[in-house]
Structure formats: structure tokens, C-alpha cells
N, C-alpha and C positions, 0 to 999 in steps of 0.2 A: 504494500500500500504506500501511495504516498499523497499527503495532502496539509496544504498551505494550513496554516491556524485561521486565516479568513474561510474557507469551506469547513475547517472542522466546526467553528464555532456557530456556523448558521446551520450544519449539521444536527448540533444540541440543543439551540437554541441559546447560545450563549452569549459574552461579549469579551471578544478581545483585548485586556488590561493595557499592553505593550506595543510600542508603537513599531517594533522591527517582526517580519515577516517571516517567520520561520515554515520548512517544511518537516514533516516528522515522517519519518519509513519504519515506522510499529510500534507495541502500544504493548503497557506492562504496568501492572499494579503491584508488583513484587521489587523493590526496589534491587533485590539481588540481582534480576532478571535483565534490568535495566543493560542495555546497549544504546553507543553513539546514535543519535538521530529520533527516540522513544521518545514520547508523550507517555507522562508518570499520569496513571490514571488515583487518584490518592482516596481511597475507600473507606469507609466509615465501620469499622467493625467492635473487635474485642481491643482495637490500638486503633488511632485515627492515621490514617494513608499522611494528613497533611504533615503530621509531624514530621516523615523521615523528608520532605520533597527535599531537603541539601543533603540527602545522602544518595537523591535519586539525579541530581546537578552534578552532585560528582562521578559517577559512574557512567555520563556521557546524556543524560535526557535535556533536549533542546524545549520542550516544551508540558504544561502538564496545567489541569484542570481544576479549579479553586471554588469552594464554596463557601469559605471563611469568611470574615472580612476581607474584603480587598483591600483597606489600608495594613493588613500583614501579609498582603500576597510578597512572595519572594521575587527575589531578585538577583541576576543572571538567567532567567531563564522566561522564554514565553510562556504567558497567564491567560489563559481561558475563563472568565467568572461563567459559575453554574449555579442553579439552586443544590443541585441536588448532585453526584458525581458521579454514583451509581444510573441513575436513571440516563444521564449525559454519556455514560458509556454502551448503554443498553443500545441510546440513538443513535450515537456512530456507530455502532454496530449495524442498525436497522440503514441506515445510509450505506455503508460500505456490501452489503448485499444486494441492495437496490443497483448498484451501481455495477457493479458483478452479474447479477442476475442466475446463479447456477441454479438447477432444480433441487431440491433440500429435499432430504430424505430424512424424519424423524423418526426415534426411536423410541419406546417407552415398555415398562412394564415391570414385574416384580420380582424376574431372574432374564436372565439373559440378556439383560441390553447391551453388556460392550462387547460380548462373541457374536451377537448378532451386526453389532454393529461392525465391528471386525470382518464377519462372512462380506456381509454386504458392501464394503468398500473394497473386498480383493476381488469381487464379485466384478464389480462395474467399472474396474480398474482397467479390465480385459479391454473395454472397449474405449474410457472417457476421462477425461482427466480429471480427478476424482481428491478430496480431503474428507477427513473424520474428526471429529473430538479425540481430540487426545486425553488419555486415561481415563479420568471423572470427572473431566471439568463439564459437567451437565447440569447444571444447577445456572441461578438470574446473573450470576458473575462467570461462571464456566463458558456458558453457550456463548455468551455476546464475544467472550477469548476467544472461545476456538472460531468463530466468525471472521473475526480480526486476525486473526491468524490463518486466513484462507489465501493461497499463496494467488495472485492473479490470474487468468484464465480457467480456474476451475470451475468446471463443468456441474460437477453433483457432487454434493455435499450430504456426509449423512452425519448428522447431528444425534446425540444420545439425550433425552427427555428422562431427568431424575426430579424425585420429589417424595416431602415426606409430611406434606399437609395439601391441603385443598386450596385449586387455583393457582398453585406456583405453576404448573405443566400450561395451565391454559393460559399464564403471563410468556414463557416460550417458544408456545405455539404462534400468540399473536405476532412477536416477534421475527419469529423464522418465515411463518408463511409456508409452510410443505406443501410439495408436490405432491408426497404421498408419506403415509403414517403409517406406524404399522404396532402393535400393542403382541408383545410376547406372551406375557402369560397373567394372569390373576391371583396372586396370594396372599400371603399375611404382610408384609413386610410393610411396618409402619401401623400397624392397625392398634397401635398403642395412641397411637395420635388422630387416626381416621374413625376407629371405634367400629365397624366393620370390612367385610369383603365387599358388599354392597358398596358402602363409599369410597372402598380404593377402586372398583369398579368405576365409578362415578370420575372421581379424579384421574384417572387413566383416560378415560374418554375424555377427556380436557384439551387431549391432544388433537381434535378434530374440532378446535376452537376457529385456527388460522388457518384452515387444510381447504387446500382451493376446490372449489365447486365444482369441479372437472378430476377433481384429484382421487387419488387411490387409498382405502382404508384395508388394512391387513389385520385379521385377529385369530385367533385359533376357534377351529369346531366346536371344541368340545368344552365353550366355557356358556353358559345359560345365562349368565350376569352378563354377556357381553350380547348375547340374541337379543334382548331387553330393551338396546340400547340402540341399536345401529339401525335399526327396522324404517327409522323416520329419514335417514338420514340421505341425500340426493348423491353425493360419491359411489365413485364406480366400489363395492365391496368382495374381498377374497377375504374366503376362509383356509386354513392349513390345519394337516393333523397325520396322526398314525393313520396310515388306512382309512382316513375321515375327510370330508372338506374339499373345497375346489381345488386345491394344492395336498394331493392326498399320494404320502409316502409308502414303501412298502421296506421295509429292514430286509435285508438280505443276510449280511454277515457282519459280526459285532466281537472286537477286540481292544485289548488295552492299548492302542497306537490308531486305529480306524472305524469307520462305520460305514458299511456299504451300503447302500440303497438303492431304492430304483421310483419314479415320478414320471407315468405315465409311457412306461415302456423304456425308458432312458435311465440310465445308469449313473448314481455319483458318488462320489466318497467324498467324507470328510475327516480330517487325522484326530477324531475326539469320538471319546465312546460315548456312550448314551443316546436314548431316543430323544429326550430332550434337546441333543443338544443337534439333532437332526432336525428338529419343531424349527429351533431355532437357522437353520441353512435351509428351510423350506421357504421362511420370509427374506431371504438372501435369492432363494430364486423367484420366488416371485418380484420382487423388485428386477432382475434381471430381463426374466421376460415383459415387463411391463416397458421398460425401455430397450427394448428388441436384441439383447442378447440371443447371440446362438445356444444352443444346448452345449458344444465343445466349450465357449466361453464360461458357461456357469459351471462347466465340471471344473475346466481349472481353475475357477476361483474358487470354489470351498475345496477342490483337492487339496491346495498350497494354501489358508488362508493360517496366517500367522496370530495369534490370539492375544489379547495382552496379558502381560503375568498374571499368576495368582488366578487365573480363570480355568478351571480344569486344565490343571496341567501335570503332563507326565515326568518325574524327578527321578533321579537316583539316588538312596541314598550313599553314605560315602564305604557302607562296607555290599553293597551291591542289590539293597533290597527296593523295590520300586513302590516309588510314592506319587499318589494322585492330590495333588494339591487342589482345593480349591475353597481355599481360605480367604477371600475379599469379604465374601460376604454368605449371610446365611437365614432362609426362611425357614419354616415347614418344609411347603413345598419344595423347596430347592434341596435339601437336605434328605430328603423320602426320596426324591430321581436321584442324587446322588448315591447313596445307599442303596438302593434298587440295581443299578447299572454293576455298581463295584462289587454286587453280590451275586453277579453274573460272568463276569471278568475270568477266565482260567487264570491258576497261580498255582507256582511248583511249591511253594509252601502256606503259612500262613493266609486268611485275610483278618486283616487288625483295624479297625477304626482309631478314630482319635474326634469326638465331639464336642464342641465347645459353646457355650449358649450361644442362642436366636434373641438377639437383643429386638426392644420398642415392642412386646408382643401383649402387653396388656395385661390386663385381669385375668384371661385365660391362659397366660404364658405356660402354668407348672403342666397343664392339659394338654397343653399342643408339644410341649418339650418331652412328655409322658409318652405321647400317640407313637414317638418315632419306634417304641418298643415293637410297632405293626411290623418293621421292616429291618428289624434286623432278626436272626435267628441262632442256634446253635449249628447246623449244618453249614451254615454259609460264613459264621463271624466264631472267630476262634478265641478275639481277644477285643474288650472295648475299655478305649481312659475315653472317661468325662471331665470336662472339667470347666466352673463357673456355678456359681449358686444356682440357675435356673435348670443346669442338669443333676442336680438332686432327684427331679423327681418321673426321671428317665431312669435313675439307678435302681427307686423303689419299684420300678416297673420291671425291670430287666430280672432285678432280685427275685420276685413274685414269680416271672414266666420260668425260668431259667434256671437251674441247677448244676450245669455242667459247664457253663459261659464266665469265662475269667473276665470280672467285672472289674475297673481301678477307679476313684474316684477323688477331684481333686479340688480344692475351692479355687477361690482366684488370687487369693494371695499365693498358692503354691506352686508356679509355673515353673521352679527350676525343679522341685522335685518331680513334675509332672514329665518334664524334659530329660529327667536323670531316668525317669524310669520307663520311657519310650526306648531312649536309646538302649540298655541293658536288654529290653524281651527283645527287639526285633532284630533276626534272623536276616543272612542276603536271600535265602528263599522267600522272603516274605511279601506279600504286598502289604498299603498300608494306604489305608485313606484318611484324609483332615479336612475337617469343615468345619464353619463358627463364623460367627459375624464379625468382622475386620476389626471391631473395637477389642475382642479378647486378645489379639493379637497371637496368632497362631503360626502366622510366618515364622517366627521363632524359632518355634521347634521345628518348621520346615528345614529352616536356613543349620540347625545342629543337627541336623542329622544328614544335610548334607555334608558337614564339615568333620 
């Protein structure tokens, strides 16, 4: 990007402090992040943005956005007065799109949005020059980043849609504007804050706020809360699913490195086990075919599609046992597919979990962290650590069903014992799965037992 502090300013609606003309080629609220040529965007949070602006002067930024007094706007550097900073970054963002015009692919839903998002931009790559949100930046400060950070001529953008109360999806969706939406799945996640499935249902459909009238909505078959919903609605609509849905899969063969399938006679793989995570490369192809991929172009894009860390992923550990990480984040339902897939998985030894609370789940938490008892078994799980106060009462479950299942349980103060006594049972025959929601911090003992 690049653009004079005279366009940015009528951009946000702002007014230029400084009487010299500066051009800025990128935009940073992280004063680390800062490079020569950046407009410091200075944010209001848990520390005020405007405090560091001389530390974001000396790191090379030419220009940066003021809501203070402007009798303390700083000096060496061009001033933008704004009311608000946040909402002024939101607009150049909303500007520097406008002016770009790529078609926006949004993401949403309560697993899988950055593998989906992941599938879907190696997907479209094949044919279009293409950007994505990087990591999590998905949230009122993320999207408008990763927009700004949309390198010039790109074509389709697939933006990831997070949130964890009502109407933040439908402030990004106005924003974005999608060509086409697409909602993964339906679960608990957040329903400490939304107080149903029904509302996160609600709030997910939030993403069809800004979705253009011509545009394309993607959800799965096999959700009823989602039927409910979509019925009124003038968008072209696809459904996906196992053997279900207008985009309707068939598993063929299933391994810890692949997943073969097949979608309407056609053949595809993807390098991730589970069916779920097939749901998820079915809305990867359906985006593809909507923008007139070949069938060769959407296999090599989920053949090869590279996923971001921490997302189902396959590890080694360091004395040879293999570990399915997929510790960012964790539902119910994300955690029951996980568990399901990896209790189908061949392994020359062991299978071992490693569970860590489903944080934001409510009043029902001890119920839903109890339920997971449905999906694990003594034939298929040979050894389980819990660990975090909400899986207490997944242990009194396991205890109850289970006699011959080596149970370990650990609060959350106890993580290096928890980690001393992972390392010690598992075996290089072993496999081993981890899941938890990112705040128990389970990489941890990813990352020790790689080392």
C-alpha cells in the first residue's frame, strides 16, 4: 500500500495536524512491528497505543493516528487527528479494499476456521493470486490487519471470522463485504458468554450481514440450527457433509498422514486425518468450484495445503513416539472428532491421550467435560492425563465406566508434574494425542516431549 496522509485522512475521516506531506507503505499497531515508512496505528486497550508513539518515531514510522488532545500530538512525525483510532483503522481498512476490490472469502465457525481457511487459500492459489489472515488475527483489530496487509493485486482474499459474543462477526462482515461465506460447524465454544447453541447459531449467521446479494453461503447438512436460518435468505446456498449435502463426500481410506476421499466420482486427498477435517476441504472445494477451478486444481490444493501450527498436527516425539497435536484450541465438539479419528488411527503401540479443559463453557461445563467419557474406551485408549479443574469430572466418569483404563489426573497448578509424567509412560511405539483450549497451555508439553 501506499498512501499520502491527505487520502488517508479523508479515508477516516480525519484531519491532518502537520503541515508536511508524508506517504506511509504499511500500517502497524505493535510498535515492535514498526518499519521505515509505517503509520503507528496507537490503540486503546489494556496500555494506551498513544503512549509508546516515540518509540514507534524511532523504529522508522513517518506517520501515525491521534485521538488525544492534539495540543500533545507528537512531534517528528505526521498526525492524523481521529475521534476514535480503532474505528479510523477499521476505515482504512474499509478504503484500502474498496480500492483493491478482491472477492473476500469469509470464514466462520466453532472449529475449523484456520485449516479451513488454510485448505481454501492453497485451494484458489492454483489458479488466483490469493492472501489469508494470518494466524488469529480474526477478531475488529485482526481483520482490518490482515486487510492492510493485503499485498497489491490480490485477487481473493479469504479472511477468518472469530468471535466470542454477539454482533462482533456481523461488525466484520459489514466491513469485509464477502463474496461468499461459509460457516464450519456449530458448537459450544463461547457458550459461557452466548448462553446457548441456538445463539452461537445466531451469531455465526452474523456473517451473512455484509454477504453480497448474488453471493454464496456454505454450511454443513447436518446442522438443524442452521436449516432454521438460511431458508429466508436470497444467496445462492451449498450444503456439505459425510455422504450428506450438495457437496456430499465419501471417505475412502483414512491414516495418521492422509485422508482419501472421493466428491462426486472425483478423487482427493488431504495430508490430515479425520472426517472432520475432510467437512472442512469440502468448503475449500466448494469455494473452488464456485470460482471455476478444475477438479486437478482442487486436488492439488488440499493435497499440498500446509496448515498452521498447532492445528492437527503430526509431531514426533524426541525418542520416536508420534504425537497428534492439536492444542490451539478446544470444544466438545472438537475434542469428541478428535478423539473419535485418533481412536481409529493404526499404532504399533500404545494410544495415550492427554486432555486439558474446554475453557468459557458455562454452567454446564462439568456435563459437557463428563460427556467426553462417550468417546473414549478401554479397547481403543490405553492410557489418559487430564488435566485442569474442569476435567475432574471427566475422571469421575472414566473412574465409574472403566476398571482396566490407566487414569492420571492433574490440576493446573501441576503442569510440570503433569509433563514429568507424560514423558516417563510414553513409549516410541506409542501414539499420543493433546487437546485443550490454548489458554491451559499444552504446547508445553508438546514442545518437551519433543525435546
Amino acid at each position: 500500500m501506499n498512501f499520502t496522509t491527505t487520502i488517508i485522512s479523508k479515508a477516516v475521516q480525519g484531519e491532518v495536524l502537520t503541515e508536511n506531506e508524508v506517504t506511509v507503505t504499511g500500517v502497524e499497531f505493535d510498535t515492535r512491528k514498526i518499519s521505515n515508512g509505517d503509520l503507528f496505528i496507537p490503540l486503546k486497550g489494556k496500555n494506551d497505543g498513544h503512549d509508546f508513539v516515540s518509540k514507534a518515531i524511532e523504529n522508522g514510522a513517518t506517520a501515525t493516528l491521534w485521538s488525544n488532545d492534539p495540543a500533545t500530538a507528537p512531534e517528528g512525525i505526521a498526525v492524523i487527528l481521529v475521534n476514535d483510532t480503532l474505528a479510523a483503522f477499521q476505515a482504512l481498512a474499509s478504503y484500502y479494499l474498496l480500492e483493491e476490490n478482491p472477492d473476500v472469502i469469509a470464514i466462520t465457525g466453532s472449529n475449523g476456521k484456520t485449516t479451513t481457511k488454510d485448505m481454501t487459500e492453497s485451494v484458489l492459489s492454483r489458479k488466483y493470486r490469493t492472501y489469508k489472515t494470518q494466524g488469529n488475527y480474526n477478531n475488529d483489530i485482526g481483520l482490518p490487519y490482515t486487510i492492510l496487509h493485503m499485498p497489491e493485486g490480490t485477487e481473493k482474499l479469504i479472511l477468518e471470522m472469530g468471535m466470542d459474543h454477539e454482533n462482533e462477526i456481523s461488525v466484520l462482515s459489514e466491513l469485509a463485504e464477502p463474496a461468499v461465506a461459509a460457516i464450519t460447524i456449530i458448537g459450544e465454544a463461547h457458550i459461557e458468554n452466548l448462553g446457548s447453541r441456538e445463539k452461537i447459531a445466531d451469531a455465526k449467521m452474523e456473517i451473512t450481514t455484509g454477504l453480497a446479494p448474488d453471493g454464496l453461503l456454505i454450511v454443513p447438512a447436518d446442522e438443524p440450527l442452521l436449516e432454521d436460518r438460511i431458508h429466508s435468505l436470497s444467496q445462492t446456498i451449498e450444503t456439505f457433509g459425510i455422504q450428506q449435502g450438495d457437496i456430499s463426500a465419501t471417505i475412502l481410506n483414512e491414516n495418521k498422514g492422509a485422508t482419501v476421499f472421493s466428491v462426486d466420482d472425483s478423487g482427493y486427498q488431504i495430508p490430515l486425518p479425520g472426517s472432520y477435517n475432510v467437512q472442512n476441504a469440502l468448503i475449500a472445494l466448494a469455494i473452488g468450484r464456485w470460482y471455476g477451478l478444475t477438479n486437478e486444481e482442487i486436488f492439488q490444493g488440499l493435497a499440498y495445503v500446509q496448515v498452521t501450527q498447532n492445528r492437527t498436527q503430526w509431531l514426533k516425539a524426541k525418542n520416536g513416539a508420534d504425537i497428534l497435536s492439536d492444542v490451539y484450541n478446544a470444544n466438545p465438539t472438537a475434542m469428541a472428532l478428535v478423539l473419535d479419528t485418533f481412536a481409529k488411527l493404526p499404532t504399533e503401540g500404545r494410544r495415550i491421550a492427554v486432555l486439558a479443559d474446554m475453557l468459557e463453557l458455562g454452567e454446564d461445563s462439568a456435563a459437557l467435560h463428563a460427556n467426553m467419557v462417550n468417546h473414549i474406551n478401554e479397547q481403543d485408549f490405553q492410557e489418559i492425563f487430564l488435566y485442569g479443574e474442569e476435567m475432574k469430572a471427566l475422571k469421575i466418569a472414566l473412574a465409574d465406566r472403566y476398571q482396566n483404563l490407566k487414569i492420571h489426573y492433574f490440576a493446573k497448578t501441576e503442569k510440570a508434574q503433569l509433563i514429568e509424567a507424560v514423558q516417563e509412560s510414553l513409549q516410541a511405539e506409542d501414539s499420543i494425542v493433546l487437546k485443550g483450549s490454548n489458554g491451559m497451555g499444552l504446547f508445553t508439553l508438546v514442545e518437551a516431549l519433543q525435546k
